[in-house]
Wavefront OBJ file of the C-alpha trace (Angstrom):
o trace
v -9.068 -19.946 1.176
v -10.387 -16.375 1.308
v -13.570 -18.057 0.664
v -13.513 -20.144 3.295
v -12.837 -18.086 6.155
v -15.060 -15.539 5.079
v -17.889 -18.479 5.687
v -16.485 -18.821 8.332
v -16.994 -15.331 9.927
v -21.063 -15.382 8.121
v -19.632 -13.310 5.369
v -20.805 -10.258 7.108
v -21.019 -7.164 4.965
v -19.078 -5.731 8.463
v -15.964 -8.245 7.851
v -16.060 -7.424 3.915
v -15.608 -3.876 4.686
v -12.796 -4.078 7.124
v -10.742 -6.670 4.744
v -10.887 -3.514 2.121
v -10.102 -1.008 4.197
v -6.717 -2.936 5.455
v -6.136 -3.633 1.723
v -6.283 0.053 0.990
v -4.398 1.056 3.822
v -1.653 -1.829 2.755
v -1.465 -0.322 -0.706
v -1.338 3.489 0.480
v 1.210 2.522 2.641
v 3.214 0.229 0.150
v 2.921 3.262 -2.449
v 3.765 6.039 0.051
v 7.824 4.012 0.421
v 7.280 3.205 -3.030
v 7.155 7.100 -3.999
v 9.583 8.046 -1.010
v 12.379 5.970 -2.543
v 11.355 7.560 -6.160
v 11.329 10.891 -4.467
v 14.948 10.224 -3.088
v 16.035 8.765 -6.341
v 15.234 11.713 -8.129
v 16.498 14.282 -5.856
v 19.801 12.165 -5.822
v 20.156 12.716 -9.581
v 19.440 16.214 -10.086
v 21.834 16.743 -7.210
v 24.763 14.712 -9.167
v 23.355 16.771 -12.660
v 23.674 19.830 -10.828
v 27.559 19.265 -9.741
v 26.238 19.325 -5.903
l 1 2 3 4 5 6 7 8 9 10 11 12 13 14 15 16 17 18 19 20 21 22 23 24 25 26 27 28 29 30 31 32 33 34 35 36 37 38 39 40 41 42 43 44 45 46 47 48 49 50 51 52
């Protein structure tokens, strides 16, 4: 598939580059909530070892 519509579009090195950049920017974002909810997590259970 991903083959296919990158004939499609020439297979420009232009297209290549932009598909990686939203891939990286997809997997910063996806680990920036992943690590926010960890973050929480954490904070939540030091709070409840603390007696807070």
């Amino acid at each position: 598939m991903m083959q296919m519509m990158m004939a499609t579009l020439g297979g420009t090195s232009a297209a290549n580059s932009a598909q990686r950049h939203a891939l990286m920017a997809r997997r910063a974002v996806g680990f920036a909530i992943f690590a926010s909810g960890v973050a929480v997590i954490v904070a939540q259970a030091l709070q409840h070892a603390l007696g807070g």
